[in-house]
C-alpha positions in Angstrom: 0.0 0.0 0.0 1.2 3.2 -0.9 -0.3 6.1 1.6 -0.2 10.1 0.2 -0.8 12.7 2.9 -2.0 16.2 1.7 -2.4 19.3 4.6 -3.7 22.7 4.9 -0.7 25.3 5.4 -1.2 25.6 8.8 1.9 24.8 11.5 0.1 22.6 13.2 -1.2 20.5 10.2 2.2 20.1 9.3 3.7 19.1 12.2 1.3 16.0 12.7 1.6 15.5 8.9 5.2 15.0 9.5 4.8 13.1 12.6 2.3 11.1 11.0 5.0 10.4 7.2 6.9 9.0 10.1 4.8 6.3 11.4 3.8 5.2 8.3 7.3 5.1 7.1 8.0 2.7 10.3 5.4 0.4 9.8 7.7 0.2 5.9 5.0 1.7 4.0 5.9 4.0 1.2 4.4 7.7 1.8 3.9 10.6 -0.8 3.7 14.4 0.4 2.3 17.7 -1.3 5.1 19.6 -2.4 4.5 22.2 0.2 5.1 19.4 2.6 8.1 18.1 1.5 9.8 21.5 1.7 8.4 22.1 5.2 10.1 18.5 5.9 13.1 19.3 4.3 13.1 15.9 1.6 13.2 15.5 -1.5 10.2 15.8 -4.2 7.7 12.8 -4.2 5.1 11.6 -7.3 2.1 13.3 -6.1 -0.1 11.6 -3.5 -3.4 12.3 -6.0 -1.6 10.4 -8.8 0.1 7.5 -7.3 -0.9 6.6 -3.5 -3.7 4.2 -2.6 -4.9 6.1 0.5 -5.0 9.6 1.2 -4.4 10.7 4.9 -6.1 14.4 4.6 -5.1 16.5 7.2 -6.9 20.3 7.7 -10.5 20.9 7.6 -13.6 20.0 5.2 -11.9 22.5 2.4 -8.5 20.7 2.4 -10.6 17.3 2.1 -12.7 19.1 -0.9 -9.0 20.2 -2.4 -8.0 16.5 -2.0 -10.9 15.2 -3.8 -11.0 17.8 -6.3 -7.5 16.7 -7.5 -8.0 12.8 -6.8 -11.8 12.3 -8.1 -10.5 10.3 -11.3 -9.0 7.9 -9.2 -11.9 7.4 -6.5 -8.5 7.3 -3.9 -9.9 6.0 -0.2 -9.7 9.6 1.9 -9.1 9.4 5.6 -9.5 12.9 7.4 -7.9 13.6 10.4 -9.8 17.4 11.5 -7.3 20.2 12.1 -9.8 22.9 11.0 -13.3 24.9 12.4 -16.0 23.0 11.8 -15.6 19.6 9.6 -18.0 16.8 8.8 -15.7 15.0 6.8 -12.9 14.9 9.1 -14.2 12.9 12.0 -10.8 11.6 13.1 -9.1 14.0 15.7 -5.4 14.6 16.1 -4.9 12.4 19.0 -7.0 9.7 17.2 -4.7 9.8 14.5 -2.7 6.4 15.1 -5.3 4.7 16.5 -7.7 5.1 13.1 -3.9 4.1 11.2 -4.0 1.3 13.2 -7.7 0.3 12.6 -7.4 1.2 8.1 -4.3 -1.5 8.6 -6.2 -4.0 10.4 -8.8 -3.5 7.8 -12.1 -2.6 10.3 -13.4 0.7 9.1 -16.0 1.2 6.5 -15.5 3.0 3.3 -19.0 5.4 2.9 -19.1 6.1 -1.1 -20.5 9.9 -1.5 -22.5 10.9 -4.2 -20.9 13.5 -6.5 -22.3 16.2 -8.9 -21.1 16.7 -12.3 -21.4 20.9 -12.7 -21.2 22.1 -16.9 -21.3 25.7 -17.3 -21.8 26.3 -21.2 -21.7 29.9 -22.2 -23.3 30.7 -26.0 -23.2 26.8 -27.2 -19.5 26.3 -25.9 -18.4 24.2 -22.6 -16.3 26.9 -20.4 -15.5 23.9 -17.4 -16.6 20.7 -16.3 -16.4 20.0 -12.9 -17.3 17.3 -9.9 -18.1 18.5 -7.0 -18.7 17.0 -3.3 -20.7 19.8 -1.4 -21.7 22.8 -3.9 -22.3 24.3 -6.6 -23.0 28.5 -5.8 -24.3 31.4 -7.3 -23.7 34.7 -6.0 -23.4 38.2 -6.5 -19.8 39.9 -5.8 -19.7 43.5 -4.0 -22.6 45.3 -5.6 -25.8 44.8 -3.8 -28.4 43.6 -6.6 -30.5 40.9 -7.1 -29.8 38.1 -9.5 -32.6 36.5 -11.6 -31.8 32.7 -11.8 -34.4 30.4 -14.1 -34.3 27.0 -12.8 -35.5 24.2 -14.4 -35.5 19.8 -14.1 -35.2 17.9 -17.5 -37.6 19.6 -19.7 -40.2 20.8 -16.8 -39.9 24.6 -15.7 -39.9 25.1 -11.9 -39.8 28.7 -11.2 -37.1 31.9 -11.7 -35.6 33.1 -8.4 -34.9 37.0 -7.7 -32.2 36.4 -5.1 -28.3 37.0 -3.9 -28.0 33.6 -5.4 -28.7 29.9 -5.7 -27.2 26.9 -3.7 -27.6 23.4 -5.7 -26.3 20.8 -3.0 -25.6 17.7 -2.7 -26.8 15.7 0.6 -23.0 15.6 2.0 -22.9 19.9 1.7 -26.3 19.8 3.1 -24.6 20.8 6.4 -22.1 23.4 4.5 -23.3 26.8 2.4 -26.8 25.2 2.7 -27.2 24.7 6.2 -26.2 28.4 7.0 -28.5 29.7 4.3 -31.4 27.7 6.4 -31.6 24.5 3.8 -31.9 21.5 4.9 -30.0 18.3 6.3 -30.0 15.7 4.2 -28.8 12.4 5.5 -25.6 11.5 2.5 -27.0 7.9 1.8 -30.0 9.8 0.4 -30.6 10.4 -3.9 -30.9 14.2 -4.0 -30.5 17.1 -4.9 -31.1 20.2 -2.7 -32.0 23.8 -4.7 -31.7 26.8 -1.7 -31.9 30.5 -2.6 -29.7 32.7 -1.1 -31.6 35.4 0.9 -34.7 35.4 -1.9 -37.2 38.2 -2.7 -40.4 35.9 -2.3 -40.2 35.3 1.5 -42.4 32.5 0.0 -39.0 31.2 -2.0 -38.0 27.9 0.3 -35.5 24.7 -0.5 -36.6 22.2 -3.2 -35.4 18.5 -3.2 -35.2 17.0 -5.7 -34.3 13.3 -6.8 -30.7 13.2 -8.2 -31.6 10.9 -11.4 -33.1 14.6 -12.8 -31.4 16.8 -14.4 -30.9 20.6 -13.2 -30.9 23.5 -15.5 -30.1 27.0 -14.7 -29.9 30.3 -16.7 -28.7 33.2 -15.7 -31.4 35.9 -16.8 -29.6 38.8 -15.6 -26.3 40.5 -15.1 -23.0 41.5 -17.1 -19.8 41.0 -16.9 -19.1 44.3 -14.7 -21.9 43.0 -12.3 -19.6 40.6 -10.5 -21.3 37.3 -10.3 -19.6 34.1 -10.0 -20.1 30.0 -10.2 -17.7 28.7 -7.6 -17.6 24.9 -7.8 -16.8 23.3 -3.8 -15.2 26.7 -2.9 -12.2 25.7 -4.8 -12.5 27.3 -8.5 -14.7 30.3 -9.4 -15.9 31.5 -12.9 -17.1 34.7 -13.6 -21.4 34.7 -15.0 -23.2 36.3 -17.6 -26.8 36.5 -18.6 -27.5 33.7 -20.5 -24.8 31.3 -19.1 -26.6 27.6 -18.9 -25.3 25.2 -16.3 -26.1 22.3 -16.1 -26.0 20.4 -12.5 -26.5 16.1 -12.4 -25.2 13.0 -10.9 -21.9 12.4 -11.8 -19.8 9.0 -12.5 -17.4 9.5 -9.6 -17.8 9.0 -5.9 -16.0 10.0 -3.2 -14.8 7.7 -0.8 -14.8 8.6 2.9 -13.3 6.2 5.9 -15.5 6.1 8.5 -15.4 3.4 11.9 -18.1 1.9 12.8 -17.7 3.6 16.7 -19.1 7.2 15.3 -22.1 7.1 13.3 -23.3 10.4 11.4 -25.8 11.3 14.1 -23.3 11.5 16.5 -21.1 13.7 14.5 -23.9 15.8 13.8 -24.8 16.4 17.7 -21.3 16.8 18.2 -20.5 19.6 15.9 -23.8 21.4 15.8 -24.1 21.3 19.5 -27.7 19.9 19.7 -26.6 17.9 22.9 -26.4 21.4 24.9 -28.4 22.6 26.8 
């Protein structure tokens, strides 16, 4: 087995990151490192871990694990995440958990929890500008100037409605507790087929999430704006693309999946109450 560790560029991500290249080099496993890494470490240049490693170790928070699948979603690469950030729900391991769950992915008793991904097209006058999977998001939004963004929305070949908002949330049921959750959408339990649609701060008070079933097709148009009007398609908070009225994209269920270690002691209830805080009282 070849393991690849990738980190946020935090001091404290790298230090376990390096603490944790030398356990798995103990054990006589090879180990790949970002390149950001290495130089922290002071070695020499490795293939990179999204390319060549069997397992990613992913140390940071839920946008270092989006980064990490971003760069590894061709390969479907087994992604353990060890938290080091805010507020994660993909990194359930903490950092003095981290050998113990090494232990446990060796000894073969975790489970591996395949996530549903999103294939996100923009096309802009007949022509494909990006293609993109995407765990959590796909987002709409306005930049600095303070107008409202007319966004048609439609499923296959059936018109649903055209929002007047700040924007337009299409998530998957792993981001339903990301960008959706603080815009008031709902949670959606991962295992679930769907597809969540949540304005952002919409004219019609009236304007709530729709669900949808993920074997549809999304279609959105953007009715409104011009290049100087500063709105922008950011795919998992990791690329952005500036909009124009008239830009189609096109949101569906994609080939890959992401693959996310989990153990069978935390179950995703449990991380819920733990990082929303619903056992407080």
């Amino acid at each position: 087995m070849i393991f690849g560790i990738i980190c946020k560029e935090d001091i404290g991500a790298l230090n376990l990151a390096g603490r944790v290249r030398e356990w798995v080099r103990a054990k006589g496993y090879e180990c790949l490192v970002e390149d950001h890494l290495g130089r922290h470490l002071g070695i020499s240049h490795t293939d990179p871990p999204w390319e060549k490693a069997d397992l990613l170790v992913v140390i940071g928070g839920d946008g270092t694990i989006l980064r990490a699948i971003w760069m590894s979603a061709g390969r479907q690469i087994p992604i353990l995440g060890v938290h080091m950030g805010y507020l994660g729900f993909l990194t359930e391991v903490t950092e003095d958990e981290v050998y113990v769950a090494l232990e446990a992915v060796l000894a073969g008793k975790f489970v591996q929890e395949e996530r549903a991904m999103f294939e996100s097209t923009l096309i802009r006058e007949g022509r494909t500008i990006t293609s993109q999977h995407v765990l959590n998001d796909v987002v709409i939004n306005k930049g600095a100037l303070a107008r409202i963004i007319d966004i048609e929305v439609w499923t296959d070949s059936t018109f649903i409605t055209c929002y007047r908002a700040d924007g337009l949330i299409v998530s998957t049921p792993t981001g339903s507790t990301a960008y959706n959750l603080a815009t008031g959408g709902p949670i959606v339990h991962p295992q679930v087929d769907a597809i969540i649609l949540t304005p952002i701060c919409p004219h019609v008070l009236s304007n709530r999430s729709i669900i949808l079933p993920d074997s549809q097709e999304v279609i959105i148009v953007i009715k409104s704006g011009k290049q100087s009007d500063n709105i922008y398609l950011t795919l998992d908070g990791q690329r952005g693309f500036p909009l124009v009225a008239e830009d189609r994209l096109i949101v569906k269920r994609g080939h890959y999946k992401a693959n996310i270690l989990r153990f069978p002691q935390r179950d995703y209830f449990e991380i819920l109450r733990t990082k929303l805080g619903w056992q407080e009282r």
